[in-house]
PDB file as gemmi writes it, atoms N, CA and C in Angstrom:
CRYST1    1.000    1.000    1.000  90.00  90.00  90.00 P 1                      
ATOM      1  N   UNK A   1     -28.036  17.543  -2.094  1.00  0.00           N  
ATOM      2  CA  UNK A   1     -27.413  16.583  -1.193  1.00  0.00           C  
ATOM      3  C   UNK A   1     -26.618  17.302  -0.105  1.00  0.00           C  
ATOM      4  N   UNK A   2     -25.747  18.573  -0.329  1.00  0.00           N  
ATOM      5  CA  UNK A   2     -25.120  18.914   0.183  1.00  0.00           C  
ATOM      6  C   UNK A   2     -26.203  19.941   1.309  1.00  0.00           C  
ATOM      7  N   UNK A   3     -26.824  20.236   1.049  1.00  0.00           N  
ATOM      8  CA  UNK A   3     -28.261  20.488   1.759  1.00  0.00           C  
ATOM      9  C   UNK A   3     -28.742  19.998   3.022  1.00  0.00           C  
ATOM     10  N   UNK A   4     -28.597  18.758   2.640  1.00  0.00           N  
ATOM     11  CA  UNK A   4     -29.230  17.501   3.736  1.00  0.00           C  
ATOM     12  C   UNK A   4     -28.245  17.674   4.599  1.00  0.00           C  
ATOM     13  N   UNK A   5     -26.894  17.267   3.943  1.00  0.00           N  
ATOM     14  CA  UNK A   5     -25.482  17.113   4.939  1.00  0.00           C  
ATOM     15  C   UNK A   5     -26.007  17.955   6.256  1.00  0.00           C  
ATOM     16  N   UNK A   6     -25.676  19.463   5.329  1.00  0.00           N  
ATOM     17  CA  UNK A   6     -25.625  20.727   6.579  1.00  0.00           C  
ATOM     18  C   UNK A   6     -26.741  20.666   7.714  1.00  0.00           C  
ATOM     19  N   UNK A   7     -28.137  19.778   7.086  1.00  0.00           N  
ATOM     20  CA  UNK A   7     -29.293  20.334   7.946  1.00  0.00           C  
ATOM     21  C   UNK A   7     -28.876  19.014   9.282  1.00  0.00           C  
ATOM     22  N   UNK A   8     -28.738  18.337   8.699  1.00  0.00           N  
ATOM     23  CA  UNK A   8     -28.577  16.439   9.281  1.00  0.00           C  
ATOM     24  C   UNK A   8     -27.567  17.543  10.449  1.00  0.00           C  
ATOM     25  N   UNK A   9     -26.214  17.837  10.592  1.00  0.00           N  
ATOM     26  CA  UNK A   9     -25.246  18.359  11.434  1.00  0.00           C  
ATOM     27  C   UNK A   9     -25.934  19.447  11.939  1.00  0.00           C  
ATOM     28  N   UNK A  10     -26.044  19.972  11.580  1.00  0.00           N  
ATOM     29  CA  UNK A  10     -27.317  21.117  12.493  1.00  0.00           C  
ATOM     30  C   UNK A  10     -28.196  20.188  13.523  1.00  0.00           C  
ATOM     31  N   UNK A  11     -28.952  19.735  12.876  1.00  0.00           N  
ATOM     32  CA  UNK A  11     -30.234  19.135  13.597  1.00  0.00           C  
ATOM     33  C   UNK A  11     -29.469  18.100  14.428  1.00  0.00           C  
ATOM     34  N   UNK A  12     -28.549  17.608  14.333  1.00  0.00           N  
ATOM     35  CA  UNK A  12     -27.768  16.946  15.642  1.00  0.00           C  
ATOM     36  C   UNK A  12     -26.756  17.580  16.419  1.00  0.00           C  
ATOM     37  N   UNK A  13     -26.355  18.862  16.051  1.00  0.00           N  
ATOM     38  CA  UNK A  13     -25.802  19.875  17.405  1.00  0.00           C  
ATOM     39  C   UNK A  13     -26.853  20.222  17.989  1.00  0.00           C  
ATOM     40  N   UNK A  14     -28.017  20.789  17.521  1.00  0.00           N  
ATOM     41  CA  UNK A  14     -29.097  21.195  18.069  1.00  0.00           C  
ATOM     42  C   UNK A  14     -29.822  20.307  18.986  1.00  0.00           C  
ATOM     43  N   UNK A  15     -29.423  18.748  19.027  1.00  0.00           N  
ATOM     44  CA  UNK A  15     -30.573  18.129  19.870  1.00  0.00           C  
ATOM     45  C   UNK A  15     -29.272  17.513  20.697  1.00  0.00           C  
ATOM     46  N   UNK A  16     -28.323  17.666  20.619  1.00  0.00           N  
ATOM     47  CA  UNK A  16     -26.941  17.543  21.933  1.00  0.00           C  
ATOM     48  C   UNK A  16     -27.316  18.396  22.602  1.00  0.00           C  
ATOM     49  N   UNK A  17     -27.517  19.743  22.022  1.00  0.00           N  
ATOM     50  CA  UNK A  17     -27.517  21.428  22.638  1.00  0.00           C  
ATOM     51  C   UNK A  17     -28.397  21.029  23.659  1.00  0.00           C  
ATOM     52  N   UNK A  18     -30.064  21.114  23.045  1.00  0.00           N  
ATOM     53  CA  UNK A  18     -31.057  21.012  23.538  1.00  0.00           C  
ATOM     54  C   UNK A  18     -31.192  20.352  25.125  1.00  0.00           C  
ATOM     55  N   UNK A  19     -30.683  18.832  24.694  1.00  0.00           N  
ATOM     56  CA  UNK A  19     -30.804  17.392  25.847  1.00  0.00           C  
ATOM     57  C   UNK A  19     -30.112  18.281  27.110  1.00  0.00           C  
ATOM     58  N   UNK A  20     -29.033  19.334  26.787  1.00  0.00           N  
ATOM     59  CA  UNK A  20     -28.115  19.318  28.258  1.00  0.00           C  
ATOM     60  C   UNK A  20     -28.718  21.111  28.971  1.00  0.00           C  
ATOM     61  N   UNK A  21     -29.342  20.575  29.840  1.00  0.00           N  
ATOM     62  CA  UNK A  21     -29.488  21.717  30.125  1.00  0.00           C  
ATOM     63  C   UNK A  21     -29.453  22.027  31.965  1.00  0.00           C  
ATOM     64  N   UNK A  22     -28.702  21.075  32.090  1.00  0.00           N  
ATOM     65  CA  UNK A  22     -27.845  20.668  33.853  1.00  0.00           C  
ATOM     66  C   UNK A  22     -26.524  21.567  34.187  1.00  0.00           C  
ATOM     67  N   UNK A  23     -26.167  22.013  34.884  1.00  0.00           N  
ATOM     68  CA  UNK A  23     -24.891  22.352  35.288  1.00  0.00           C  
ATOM     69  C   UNK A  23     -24.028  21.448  33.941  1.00  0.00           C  
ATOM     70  N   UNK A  24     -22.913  22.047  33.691  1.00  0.00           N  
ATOM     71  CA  UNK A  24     -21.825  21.182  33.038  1.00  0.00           C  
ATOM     72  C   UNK A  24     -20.822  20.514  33.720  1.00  0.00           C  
ATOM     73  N   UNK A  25     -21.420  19.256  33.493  1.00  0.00           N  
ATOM     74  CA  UNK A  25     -20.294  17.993  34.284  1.00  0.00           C  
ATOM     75  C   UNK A  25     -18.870  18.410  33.150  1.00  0.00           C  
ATOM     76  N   UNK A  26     -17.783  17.395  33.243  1.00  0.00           N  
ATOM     77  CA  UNK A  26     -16.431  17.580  33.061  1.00  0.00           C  
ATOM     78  C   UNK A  26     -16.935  16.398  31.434  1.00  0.00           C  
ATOM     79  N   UNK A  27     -17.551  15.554  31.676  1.00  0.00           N  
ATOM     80  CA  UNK A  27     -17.442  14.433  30.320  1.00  0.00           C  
ATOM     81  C   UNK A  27     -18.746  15.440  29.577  1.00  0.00           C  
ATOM     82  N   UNK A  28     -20.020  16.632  30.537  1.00  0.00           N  
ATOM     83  CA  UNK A  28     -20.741  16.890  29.553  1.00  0.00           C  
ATOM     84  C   UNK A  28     -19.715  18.308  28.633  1.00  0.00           C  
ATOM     85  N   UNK A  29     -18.916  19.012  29.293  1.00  0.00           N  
ATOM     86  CA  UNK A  29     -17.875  19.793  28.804  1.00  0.00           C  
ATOM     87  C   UNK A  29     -16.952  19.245  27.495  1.00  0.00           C  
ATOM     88  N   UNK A  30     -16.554  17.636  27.877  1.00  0.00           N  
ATOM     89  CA  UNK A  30     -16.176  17.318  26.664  1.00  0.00           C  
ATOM     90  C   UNK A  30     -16.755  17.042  25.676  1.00  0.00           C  
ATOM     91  N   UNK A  31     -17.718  16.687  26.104  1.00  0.00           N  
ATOM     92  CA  UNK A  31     -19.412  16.363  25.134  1.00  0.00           C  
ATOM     93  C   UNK A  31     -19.513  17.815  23.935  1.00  0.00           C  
ATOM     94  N   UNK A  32     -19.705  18.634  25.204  1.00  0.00           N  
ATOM     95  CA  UNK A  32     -20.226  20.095  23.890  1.00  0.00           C  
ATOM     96  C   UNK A  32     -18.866  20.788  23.552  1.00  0.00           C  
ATOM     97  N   UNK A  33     -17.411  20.327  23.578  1.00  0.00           N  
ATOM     98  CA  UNK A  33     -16.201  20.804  23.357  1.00  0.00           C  
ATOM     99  C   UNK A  33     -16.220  19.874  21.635  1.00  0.00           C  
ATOM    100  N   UNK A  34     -16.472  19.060  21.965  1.00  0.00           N  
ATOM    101  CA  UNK A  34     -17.035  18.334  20.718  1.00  0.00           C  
ATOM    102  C   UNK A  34     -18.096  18.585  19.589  1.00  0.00           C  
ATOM    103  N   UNK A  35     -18.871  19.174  19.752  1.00  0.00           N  
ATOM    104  CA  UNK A  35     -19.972  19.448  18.943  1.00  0.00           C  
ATOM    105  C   UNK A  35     -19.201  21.255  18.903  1.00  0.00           C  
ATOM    106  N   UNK A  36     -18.505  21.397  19.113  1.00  0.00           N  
ATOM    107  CA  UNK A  36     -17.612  22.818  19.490  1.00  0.00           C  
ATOM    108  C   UNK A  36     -16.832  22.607  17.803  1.00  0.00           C  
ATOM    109  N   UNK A  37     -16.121  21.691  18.171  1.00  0.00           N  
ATOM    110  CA  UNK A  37     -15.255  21.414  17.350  1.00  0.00           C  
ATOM    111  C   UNK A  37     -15.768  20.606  15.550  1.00  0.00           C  
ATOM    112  N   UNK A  38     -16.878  19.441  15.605  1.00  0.00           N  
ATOM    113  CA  UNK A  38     -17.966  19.796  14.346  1.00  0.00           C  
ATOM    114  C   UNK A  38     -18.776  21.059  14.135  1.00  0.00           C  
ATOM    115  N   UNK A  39     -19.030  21.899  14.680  1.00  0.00           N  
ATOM    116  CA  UNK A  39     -19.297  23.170  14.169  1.00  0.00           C  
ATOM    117  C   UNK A  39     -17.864  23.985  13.514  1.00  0.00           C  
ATOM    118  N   UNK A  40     -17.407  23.302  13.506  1.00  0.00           N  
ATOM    119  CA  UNK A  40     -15.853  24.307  13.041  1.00  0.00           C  
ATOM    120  C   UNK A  40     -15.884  23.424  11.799  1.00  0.00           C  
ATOM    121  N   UNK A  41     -15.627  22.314  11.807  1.00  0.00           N  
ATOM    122  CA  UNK A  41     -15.794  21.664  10.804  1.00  0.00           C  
ATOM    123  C   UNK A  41     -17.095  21.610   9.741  1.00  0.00           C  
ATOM    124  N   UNK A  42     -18.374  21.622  10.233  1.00  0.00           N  
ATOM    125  CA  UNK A  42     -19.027  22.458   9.241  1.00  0.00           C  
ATOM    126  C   UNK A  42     -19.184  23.728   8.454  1.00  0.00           C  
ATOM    127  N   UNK A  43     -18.366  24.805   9.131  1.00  0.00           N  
ATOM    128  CA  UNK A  43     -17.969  25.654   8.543  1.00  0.00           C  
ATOM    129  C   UNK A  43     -17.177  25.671   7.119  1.00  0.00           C  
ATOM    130  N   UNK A  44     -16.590  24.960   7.738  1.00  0.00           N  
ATOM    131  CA  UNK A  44     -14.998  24.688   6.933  1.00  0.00           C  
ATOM    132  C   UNK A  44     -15.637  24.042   5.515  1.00  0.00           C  
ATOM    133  N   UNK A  45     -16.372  23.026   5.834  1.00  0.00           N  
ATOM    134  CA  UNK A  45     -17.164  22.452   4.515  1.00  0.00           C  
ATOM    135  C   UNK A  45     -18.215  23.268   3.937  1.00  0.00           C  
ATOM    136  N   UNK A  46     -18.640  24.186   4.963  1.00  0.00           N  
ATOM    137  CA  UNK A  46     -19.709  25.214   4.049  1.00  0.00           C  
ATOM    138  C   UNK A  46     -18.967  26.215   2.689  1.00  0.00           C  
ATOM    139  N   UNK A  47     -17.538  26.589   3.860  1.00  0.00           N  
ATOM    140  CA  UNK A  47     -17.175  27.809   2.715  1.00  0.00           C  
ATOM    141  C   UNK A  47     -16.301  26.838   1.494  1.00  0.00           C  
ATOM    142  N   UNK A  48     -15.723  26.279   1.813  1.00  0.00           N  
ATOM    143  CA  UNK A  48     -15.122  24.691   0.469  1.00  0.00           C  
ATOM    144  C   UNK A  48     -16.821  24.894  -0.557  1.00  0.00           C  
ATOM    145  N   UNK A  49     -17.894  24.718   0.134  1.00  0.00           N  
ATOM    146  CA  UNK A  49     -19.159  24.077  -1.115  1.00  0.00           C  
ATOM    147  C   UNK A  49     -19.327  26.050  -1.620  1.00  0.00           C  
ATOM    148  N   UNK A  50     -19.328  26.659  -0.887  1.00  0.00           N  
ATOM    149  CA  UNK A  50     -19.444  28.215  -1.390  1.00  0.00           C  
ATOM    150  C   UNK A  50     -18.678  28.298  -2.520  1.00  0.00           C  
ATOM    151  N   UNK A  51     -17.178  28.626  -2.241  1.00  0.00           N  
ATOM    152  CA  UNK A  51     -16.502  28.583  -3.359  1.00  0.00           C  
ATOM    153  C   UNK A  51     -16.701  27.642  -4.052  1.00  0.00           C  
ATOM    154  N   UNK A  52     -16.796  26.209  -4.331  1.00  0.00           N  
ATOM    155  CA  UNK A  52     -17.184  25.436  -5.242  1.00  0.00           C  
ATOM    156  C   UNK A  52     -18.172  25.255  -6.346  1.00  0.00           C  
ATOM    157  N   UNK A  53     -19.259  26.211  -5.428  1.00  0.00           N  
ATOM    158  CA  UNK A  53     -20.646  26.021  -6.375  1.00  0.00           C  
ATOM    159  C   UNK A  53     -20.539  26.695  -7.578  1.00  0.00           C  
ATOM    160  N   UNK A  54     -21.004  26.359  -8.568  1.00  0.00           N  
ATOM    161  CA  UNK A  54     -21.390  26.869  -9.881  1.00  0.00           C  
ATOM    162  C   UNK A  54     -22.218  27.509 -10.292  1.00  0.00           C  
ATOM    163  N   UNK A  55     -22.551  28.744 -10.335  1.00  0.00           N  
ATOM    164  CA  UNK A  55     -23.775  29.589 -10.221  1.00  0.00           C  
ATOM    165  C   UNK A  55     -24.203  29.451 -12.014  1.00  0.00           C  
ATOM    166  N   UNK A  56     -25.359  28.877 -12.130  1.00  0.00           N  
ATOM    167  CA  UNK A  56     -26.147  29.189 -13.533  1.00  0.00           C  
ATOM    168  C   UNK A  56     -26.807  30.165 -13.314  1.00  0.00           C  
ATOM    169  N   UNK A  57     -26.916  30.654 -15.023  1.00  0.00           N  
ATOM    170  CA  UNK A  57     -27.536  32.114 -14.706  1.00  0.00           C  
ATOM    171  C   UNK A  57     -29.108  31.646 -15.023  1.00  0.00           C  
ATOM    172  N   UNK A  58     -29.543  30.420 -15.267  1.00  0.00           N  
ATOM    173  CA  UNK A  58     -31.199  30.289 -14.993  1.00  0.00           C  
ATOM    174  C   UNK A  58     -31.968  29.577 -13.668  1.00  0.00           C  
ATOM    175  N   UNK A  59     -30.684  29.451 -12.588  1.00  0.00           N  
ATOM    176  CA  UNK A  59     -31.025  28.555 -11.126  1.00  0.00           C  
ATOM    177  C   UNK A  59     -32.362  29.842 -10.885  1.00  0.00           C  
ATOM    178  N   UNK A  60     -33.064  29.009  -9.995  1.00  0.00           N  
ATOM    179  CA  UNK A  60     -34.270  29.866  -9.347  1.00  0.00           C  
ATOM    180  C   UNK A  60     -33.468  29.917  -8.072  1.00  0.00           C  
ATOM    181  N   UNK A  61     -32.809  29.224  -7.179  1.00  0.00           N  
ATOM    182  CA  UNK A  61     -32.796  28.994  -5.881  1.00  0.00           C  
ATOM    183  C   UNK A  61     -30.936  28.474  -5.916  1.00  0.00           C  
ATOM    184  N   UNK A  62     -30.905  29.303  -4.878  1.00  0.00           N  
ATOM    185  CA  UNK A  62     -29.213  28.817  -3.837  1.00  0.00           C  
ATOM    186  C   UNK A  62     -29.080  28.960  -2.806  1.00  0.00           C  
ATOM    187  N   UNK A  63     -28.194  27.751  -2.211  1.00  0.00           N  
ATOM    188  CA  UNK A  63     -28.074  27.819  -0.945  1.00  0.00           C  
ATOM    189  C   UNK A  63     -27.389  29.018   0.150  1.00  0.00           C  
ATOM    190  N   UNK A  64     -27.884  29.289   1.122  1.00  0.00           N  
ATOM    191  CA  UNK A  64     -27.740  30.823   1.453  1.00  0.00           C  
ATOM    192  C   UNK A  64     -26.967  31.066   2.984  1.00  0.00           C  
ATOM    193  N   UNK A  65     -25.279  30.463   2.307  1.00  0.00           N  
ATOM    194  CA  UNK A  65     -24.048  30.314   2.776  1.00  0.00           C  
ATOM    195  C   UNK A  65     -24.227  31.389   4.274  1.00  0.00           C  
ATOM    196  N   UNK A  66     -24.632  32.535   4.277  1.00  0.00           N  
ATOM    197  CA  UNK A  66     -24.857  33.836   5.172  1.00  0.00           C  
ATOM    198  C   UNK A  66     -25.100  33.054   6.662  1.00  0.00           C  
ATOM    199  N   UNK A  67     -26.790  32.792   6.041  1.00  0.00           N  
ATOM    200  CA  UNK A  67     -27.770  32.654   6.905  1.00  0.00           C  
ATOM    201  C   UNK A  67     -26.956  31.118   7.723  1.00  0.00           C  
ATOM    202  N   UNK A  68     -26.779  30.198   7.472  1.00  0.00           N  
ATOM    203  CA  UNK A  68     -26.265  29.055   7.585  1.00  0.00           C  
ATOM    204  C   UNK A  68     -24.954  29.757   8.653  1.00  0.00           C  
ATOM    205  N   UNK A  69     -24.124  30.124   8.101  1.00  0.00           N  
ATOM    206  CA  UNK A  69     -22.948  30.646   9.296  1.00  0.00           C  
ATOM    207  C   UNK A  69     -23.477  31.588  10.253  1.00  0.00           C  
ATOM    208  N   UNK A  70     -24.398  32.556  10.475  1.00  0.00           N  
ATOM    209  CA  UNK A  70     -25.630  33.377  11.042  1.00  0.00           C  
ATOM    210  C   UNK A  70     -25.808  32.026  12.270  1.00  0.00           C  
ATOM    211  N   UNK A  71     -26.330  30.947  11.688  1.00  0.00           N  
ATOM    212  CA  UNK A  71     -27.247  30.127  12.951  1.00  0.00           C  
ATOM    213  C   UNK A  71     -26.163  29.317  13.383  1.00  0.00           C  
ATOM    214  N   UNK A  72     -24.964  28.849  12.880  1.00  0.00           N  
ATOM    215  CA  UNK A  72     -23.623  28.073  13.752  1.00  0.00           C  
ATOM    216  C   UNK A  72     -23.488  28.946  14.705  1.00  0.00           C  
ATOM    217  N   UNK A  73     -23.050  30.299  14.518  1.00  0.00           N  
ATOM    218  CA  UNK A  73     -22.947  31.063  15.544  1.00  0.00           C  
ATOM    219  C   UNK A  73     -24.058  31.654  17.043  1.00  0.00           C  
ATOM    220  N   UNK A  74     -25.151  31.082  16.015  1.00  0.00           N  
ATOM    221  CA  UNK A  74     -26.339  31.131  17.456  1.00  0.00           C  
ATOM    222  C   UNK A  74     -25.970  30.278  18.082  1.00  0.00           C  
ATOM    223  N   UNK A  75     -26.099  29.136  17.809  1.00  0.00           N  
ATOM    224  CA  UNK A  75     -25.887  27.862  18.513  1.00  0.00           C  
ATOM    225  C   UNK A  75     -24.572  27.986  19.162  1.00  0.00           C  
ATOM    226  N   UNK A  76     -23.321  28.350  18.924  1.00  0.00           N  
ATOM    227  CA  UNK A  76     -22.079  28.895  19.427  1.00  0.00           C  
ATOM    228  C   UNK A  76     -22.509  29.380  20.725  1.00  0.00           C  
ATOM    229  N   UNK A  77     -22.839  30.688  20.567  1.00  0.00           N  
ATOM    230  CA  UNK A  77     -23.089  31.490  21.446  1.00  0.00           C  
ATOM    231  C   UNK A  77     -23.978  30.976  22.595  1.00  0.00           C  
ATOM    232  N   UNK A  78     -25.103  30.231  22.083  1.00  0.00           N  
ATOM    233  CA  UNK A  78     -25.725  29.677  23.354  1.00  0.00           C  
ATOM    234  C   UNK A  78     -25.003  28.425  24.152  1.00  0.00           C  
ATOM    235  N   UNK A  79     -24.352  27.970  23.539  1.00  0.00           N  
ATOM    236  CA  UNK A  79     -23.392  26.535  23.856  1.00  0.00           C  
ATOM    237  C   UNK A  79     -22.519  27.669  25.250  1.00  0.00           C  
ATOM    238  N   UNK A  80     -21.705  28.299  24.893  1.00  0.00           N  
ATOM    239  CA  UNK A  80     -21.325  29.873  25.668  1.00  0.00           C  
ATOM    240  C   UNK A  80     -22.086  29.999  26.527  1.00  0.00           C  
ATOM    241  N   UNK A  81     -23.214  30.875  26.736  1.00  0.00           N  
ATOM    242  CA  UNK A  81     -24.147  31.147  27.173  1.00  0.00           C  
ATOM    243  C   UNK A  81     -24.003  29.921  28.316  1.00  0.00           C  
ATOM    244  N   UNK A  82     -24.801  28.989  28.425  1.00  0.00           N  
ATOM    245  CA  UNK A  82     -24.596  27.805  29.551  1.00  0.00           C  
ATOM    246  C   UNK A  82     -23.382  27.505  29.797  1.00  0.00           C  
ATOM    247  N   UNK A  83     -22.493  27.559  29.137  1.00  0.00           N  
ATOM    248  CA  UNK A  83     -21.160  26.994  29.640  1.00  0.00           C  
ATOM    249  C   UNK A  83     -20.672  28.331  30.600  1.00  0.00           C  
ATOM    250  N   UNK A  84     -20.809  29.335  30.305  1.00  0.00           N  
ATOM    251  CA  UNK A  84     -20.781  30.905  31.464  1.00  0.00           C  
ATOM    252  C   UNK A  84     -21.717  31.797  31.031  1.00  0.00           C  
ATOM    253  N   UNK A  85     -22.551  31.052  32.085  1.00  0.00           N  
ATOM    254  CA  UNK A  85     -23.577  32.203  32.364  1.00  0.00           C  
ATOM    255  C   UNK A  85     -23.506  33.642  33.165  1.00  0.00           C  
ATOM    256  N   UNK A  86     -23.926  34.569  32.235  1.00  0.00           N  
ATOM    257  CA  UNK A  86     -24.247  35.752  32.785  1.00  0.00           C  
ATOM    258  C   UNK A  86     -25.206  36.435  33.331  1.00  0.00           C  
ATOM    259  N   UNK A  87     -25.996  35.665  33.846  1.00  0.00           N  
ATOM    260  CA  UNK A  87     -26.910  36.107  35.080  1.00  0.00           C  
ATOM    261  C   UNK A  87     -27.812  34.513  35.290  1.00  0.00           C  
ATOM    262  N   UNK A  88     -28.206  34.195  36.193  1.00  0.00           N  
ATOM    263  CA  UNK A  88     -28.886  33.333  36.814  1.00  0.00           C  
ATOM    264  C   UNK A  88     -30.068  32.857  36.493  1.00  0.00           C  
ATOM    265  N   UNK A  89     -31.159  33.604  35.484  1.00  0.00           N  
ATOM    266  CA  UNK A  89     -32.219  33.673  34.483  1.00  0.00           C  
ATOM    267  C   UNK A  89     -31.939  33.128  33.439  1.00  0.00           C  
ATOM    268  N   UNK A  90     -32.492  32.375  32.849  1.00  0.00           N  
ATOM    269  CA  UNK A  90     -32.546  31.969  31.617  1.00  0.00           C  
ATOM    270  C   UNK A  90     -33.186  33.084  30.376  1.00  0.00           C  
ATOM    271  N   UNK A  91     -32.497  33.170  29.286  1.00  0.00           N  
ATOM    272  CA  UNK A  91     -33.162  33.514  28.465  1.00  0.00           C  
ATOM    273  C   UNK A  91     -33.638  33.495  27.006  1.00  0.00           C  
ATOM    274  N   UNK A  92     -34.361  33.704  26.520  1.00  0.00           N  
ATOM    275  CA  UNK A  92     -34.923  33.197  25.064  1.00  0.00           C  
ATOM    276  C   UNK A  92     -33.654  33.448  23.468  1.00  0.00           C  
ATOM    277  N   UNK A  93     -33.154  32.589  23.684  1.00  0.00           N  
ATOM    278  CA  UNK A  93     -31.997  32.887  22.695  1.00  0.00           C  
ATOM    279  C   UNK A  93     -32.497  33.302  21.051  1.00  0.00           C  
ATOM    280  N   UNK A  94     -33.723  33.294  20.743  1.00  0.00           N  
ATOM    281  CA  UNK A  94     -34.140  33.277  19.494  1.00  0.00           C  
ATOM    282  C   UNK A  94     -34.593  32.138  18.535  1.00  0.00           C  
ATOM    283  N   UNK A  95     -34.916  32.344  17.643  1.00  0.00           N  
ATOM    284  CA  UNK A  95     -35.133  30.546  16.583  1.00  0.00           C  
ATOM    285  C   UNK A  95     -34.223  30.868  15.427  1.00  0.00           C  
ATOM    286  N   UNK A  96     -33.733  29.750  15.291  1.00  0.00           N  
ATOM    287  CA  UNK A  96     -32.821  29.308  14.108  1.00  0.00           C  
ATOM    288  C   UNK A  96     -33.890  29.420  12.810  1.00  0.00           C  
ATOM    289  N   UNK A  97     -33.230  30.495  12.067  1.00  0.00           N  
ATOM    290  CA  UNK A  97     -34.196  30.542  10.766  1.00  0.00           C  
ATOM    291  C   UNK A  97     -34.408  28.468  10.423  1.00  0.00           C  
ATOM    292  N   UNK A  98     -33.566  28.161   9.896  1.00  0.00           N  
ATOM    293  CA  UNK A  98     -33.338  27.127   9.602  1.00  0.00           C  
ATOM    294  C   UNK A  98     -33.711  26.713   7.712  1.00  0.00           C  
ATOM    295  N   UNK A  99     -34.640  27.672   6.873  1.00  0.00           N  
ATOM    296  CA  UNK A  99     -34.559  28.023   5.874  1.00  0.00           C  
ATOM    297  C   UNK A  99     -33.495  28.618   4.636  1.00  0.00           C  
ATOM    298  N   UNK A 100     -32.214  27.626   4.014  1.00  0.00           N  
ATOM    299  CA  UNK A 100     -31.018  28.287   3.697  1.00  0.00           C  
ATOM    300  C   UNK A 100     -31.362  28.478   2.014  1.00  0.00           C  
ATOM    301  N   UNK A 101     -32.604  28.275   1.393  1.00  0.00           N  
ATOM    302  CA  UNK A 101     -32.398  28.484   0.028  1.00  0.00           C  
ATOM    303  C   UNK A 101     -33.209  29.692  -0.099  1.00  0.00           C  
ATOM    304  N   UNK A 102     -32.528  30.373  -1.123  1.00  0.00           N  
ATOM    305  CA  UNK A 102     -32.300  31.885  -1.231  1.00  0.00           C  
ATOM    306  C   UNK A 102     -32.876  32.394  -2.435  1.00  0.00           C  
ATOM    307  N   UNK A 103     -34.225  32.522  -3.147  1.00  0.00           N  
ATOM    308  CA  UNK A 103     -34.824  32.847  -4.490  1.00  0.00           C  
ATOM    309  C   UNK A 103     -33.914  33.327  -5.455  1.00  0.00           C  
ATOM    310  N   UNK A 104     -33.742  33.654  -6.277  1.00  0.00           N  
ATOM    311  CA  UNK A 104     -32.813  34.705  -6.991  1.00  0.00           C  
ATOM    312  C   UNK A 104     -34.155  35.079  -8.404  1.00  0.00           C  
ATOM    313  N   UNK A 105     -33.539  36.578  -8.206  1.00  0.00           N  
ATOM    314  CA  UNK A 105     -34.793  36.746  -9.148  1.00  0.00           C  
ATOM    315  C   UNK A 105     -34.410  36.814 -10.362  1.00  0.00           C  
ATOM    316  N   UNK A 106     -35.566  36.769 -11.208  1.00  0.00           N  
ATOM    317  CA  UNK A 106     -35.316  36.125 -12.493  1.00  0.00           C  
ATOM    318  C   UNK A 106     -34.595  37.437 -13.523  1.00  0.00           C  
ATOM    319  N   UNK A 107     -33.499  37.445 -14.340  1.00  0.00           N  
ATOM    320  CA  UNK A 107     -32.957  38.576 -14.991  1.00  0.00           C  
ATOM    321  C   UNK A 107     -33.725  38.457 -16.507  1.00  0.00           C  
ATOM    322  N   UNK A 108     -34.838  39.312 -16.437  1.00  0.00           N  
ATOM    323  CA  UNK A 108     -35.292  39.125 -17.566  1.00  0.00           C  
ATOM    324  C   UNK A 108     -34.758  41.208 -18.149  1.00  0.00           C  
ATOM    325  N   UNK A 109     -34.686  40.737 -19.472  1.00  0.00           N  
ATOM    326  CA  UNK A 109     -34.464  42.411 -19.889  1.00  0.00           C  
ATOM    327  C   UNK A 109     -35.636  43.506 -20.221  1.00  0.00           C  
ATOM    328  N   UNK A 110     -35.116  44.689 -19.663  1.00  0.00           N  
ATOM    329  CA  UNK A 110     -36.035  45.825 -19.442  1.00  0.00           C  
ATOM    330  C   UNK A 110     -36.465  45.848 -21.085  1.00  0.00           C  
ATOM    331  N   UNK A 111     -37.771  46.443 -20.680  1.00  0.00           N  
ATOM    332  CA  UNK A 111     -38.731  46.242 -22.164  1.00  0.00           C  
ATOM    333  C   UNK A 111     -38.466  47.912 -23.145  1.00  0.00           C  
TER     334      UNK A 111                                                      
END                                                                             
C-alpha cells in the first residue's frame, strides 16, 4: 500500500513537471514551489516507513528507500534546471528508474 502512495505522488509531480515547460509565470512558480514542498513531504514519509518497516528474514523483496530518494532528487534538480537555466539548450535529464523493490537474496547455509 505504502508502495502505491509513493508511486501515485511521484507520478503526479512528474506530470505537473512534465505539463510546464513555458517560461515560469509567477502562479506557475507557485505551482512548482508547491510540488517543491510535497516532495519534501514525501521524503519525510519515506524515511518514517524506512525506519518503521519490519524486515523478515524470509521477505523475497523490499522497498528500495535509496533509489526512491535518488529519483525525488532528479525531479528536484530538473524542477531547478527550468526554473534557472544554464544554457539555452535543452537537455536530456535521464529516466526515472521508477522500479523501488529490491530482491534480497535468499540466506540459505553453506553446504
Amino acid at each position: 500500500m505504502k508502495t502505491t502512495v509513493f508511486r501515485c505522488f511521484l507520478l503526479l509531480s512528474l506530470v505537473v513537471v512534465d505539463g510546464i515547460s513555458y517560461a515560469a509565470s509567477a502562479h506557475e512558480q507557485d505551482q512548482l514551489s508547491l510540488i517543491q514542498r510535497q516532495l519534501d513531504t514525501i521524503e519525510r514519509l519515506a524515511a518514517r516507513a524506512k525506519v518503521a518497516r519490519t524486515s523478515e528474514l524470509n521477505e523475497r523483496y523490499r522497498f528500495d528507500y535509496p533509489r526512491l530518494s535518488q529519483d525525488i532528487q532528479r525531479i528536484r534538480q530538473g524542477m531547478q534546471n527550468y526554473l534557472s537555466p544554464s544554457r539555452a539548450q535543452p537537455h536530456d535529464p535521464g529516466d526515472l528508474v521508477g522500479d523501488y523493490r529490491l530482491d534480497i537474496p535468499s540466506v540459505e547455509p553453506s553446504p
